[in-house]
N, C-alpha and C positions, 0 to 999 in steps of 0.2 A: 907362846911365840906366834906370833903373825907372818902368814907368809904374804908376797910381793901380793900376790894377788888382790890379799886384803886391804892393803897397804894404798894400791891405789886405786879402790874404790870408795877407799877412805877420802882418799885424796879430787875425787872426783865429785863426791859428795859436797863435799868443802867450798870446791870450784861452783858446784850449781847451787848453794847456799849463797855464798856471797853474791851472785850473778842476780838471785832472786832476791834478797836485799836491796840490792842494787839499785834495780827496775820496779821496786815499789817504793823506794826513794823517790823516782824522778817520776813518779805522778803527781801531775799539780794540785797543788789542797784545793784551787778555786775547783777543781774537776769534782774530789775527793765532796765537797763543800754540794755541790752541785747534785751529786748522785745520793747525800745523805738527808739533802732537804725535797729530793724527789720523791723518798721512801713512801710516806702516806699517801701520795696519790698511787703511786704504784701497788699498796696494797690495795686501796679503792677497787683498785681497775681489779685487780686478780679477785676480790669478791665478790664482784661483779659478775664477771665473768665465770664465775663458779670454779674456778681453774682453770679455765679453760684459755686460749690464746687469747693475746689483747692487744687491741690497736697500738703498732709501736711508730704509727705514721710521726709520732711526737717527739719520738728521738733520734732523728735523722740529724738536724742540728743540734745534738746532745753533747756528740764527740768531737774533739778538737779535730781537724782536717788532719794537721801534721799529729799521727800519732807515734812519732820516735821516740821519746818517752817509753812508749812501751818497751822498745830494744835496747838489748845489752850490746854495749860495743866494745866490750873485753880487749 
C-alpha cells in the first residue's frame, strides 16, 4: 500500500512530465531544424579549439527574441 506521501509525489512527477512534454512541443522545428544543421560547424569549432571555449559571437541572432516557447503556462 502506498502511503499519501507517495501518492503525491507520484502525482507531482506526472505534473512535471507533462509540463516537459509540453515545452518541448512548443519548440519551433525551424529552431529544432536550425540547431541540427549547425551541429558540424559547431563540432569544427570544438576541435578546433581542442575543447576548449569557442567564439559564440555567432549565435547571438541564433535564438528567437520572444523565447515563450520555452515556458509552461499551466
Amino acid at each position: 500500500m502506498y502511503s499519501s506521501s507517495h501518492t503525491d509525489t507520484e502525482e507531482e512527477w506526472d505534473g512535471f512530465c507533462s509540463a516537459l512534454k509540453e515545452c518541448w512541443r512548443r519548440i519551433p522545428t525551424k529552431l529544432i531544424r536550425r540547431l541540427i544543421m549547425s551541429m558540424p560547424r559547431r563540432i569544427a569549432a570544438c576541435k578546433k579549439a581542442q575543447g576548449w571555449q569557442t567564439n559564440t559571437d555567432h549565435t547571438r541572432n541564433f535564438w528567437p527574441k520572444n523565447k515563450s516557447f520555452i515556458l509552461y503556462s499551466g
